[in-house]
N, C-alpha and C positions, 0 to 999 in steps of 0.2 A: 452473586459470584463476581469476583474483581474480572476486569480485560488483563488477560495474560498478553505482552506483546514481546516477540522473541525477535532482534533483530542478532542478523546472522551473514557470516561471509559467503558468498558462492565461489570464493575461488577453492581452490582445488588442486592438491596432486593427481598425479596419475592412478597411483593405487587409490585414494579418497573418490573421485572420478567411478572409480571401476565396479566399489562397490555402493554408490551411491545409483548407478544404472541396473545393479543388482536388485535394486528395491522395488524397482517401475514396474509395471503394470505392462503388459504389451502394445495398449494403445497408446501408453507413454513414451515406449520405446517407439514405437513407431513415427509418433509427431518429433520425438528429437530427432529420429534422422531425415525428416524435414527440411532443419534450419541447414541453408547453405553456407554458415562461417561457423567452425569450432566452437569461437567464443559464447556466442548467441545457446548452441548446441550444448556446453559445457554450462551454462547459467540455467537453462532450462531441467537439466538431469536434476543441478545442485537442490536447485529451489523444490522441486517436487519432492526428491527424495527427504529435505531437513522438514518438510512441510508433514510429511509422512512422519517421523519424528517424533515431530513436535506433535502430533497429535495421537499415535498411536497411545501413551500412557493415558488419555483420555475414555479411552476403550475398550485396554485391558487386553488387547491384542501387538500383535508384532508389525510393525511401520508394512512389510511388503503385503500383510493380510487386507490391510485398509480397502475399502469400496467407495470410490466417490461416486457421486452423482451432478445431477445440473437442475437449478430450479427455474422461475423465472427469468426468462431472457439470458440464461446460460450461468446464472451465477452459480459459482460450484458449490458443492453440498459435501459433507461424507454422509454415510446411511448410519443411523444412530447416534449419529457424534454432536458433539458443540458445533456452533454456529462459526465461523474462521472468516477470515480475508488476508490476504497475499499482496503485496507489493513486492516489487524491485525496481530500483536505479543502480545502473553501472552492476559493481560485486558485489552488492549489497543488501538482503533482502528482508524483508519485515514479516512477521507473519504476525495478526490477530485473534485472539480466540476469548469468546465469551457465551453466555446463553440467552444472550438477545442477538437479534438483526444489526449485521455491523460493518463498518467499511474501511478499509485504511488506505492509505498512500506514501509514498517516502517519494522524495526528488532531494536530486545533490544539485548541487546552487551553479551552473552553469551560465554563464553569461551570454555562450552564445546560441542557448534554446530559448531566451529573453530580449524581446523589444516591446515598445509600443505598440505595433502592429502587429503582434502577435494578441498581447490582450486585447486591443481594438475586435480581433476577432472570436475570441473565445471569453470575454470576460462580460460582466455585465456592465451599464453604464455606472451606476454606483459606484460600481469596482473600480474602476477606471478613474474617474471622479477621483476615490480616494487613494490611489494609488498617485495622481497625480500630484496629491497634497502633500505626501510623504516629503521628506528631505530628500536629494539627490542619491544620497548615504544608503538607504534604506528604500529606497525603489527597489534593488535589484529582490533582498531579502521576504519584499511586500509583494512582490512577484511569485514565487517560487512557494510563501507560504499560500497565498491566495490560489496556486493549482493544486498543489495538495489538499486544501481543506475540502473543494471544490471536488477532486478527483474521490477522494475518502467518500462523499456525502453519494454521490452515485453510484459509488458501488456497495454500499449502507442498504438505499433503497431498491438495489436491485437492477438498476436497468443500465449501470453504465455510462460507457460515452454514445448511446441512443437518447439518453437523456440531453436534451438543450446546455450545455453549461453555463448560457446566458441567459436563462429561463429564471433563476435564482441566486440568493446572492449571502457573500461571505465575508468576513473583515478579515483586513489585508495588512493592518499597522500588523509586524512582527513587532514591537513592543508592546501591545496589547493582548488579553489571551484571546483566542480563538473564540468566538460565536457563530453563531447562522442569525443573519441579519433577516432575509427574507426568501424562504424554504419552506416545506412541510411540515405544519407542524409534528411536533412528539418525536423530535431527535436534537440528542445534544451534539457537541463537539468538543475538541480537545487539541490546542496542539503541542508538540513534544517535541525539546531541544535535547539530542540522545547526543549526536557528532557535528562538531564544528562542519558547516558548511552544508549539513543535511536536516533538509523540510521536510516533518511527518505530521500528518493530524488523522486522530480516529473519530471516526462518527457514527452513536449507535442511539439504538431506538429506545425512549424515553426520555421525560422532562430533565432528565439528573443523569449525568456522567460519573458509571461508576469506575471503584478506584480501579487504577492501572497500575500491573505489575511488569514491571519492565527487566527483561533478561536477555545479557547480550554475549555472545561468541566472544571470539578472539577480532579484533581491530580490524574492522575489513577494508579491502586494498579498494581505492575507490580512482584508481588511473581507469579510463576507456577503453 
């Protein structure tokens, strides 16, 4: 089975909005009136609800019947369904789905979620190493891919940002493709140039990255 990746906008009208919280679950509803800013609140509806979606044709049922679950260290499950992973940056949100163990990530290329002292702390020495070799040009881009590939591969294995992100390690040249340099074995990687200015890479389990089908909404609004 190819990786179906649906990248998709979470903004929202108000009617769009109304019956997207239509779909939720009550404990879904419950955790959005959690978030204390609209936007945060309107991103979380959106994304469940397209995530629901995007998966109900997978099982033959209708997005608001879906049952999710949580497996190891909280990764979410549905109950009989494909295997999935979820990202968002800004309004814009990824969803993955295939029938192996898998993990995705998207970041929009911001400069000021980017220094040295941020990779200093989150990156591995390698990383850093080669991040430093990059052109000045291409820092920022070797940045933003190297979290994403990094981000994808933990939530792949299940565990997260529990897992060390300096435990293991990714290449970072964006003109290079994506690999896992030094990680677990029996997982590939991938990374995917979908929108100017936005870092995504999928990472799933086995020697071989199968194909990826890429399907994307309307142009999402990607202001803060």
């Amino acid at each position: 089975m190819a990786i179906a990746v649906h990248l998709c906008s979470l903004a929202a009208s108000a009617p769009e909005l109304e019956a997207a919280h239509a779909l939720l679950s009550n404990a879904e509803r419950a955790q959005a009136d959690n978030f204390r800013f609209a936007i945060h609140r309107r991103r979380f509806v959106m994304r469940r609800a397209l995530l629901r979606r995007v998966l109900a044709p997978h099982l033959g049922v209708s997005p608001a019947r879906l049952a999710f679950g949580a497996g190891a260290n909280g990764k979410p499950t549905v109950i009989d369904g494909p295997e999935f992973s979820v990202s968002h940056s800004r309004d814009t949100a990824m969803i993955a789905i295939g029938d192996m163990p898998l993990g995705c990530d998207i970041e929009w290329r911001d400069p000021a979620l980017a220094s040295p002292e941020i990779a200093a702390r989150f990156f591995a020495p390698a990383e850093i190493a080669a991040l430093d070799a990059l052109p000045p040009e291409r820092w920022l881009a070797g940045f933003f891919d190297c979290w994403a590939r990094k981000e994808a591969y933990v939530k792949a294995i299940g565990e997260g940002l529990s897992h060390p992100l300096d435990g293991f390690e990714v290449s970072v040249d964006p003109e290079t493709p994506a690999r896992m340099v030094k990680a677990q074995k029996g997982w590939s990687i991938a990374g995917l140039a979908m929108l100017p200015g936005l870092h995504a890479a999928i990472v799933a389990a086995g020697e071989t990255m199968p194909a990826i089908e890429i399907f994307s909404a309307a142009a999402p609004a990607i202001a803060a």
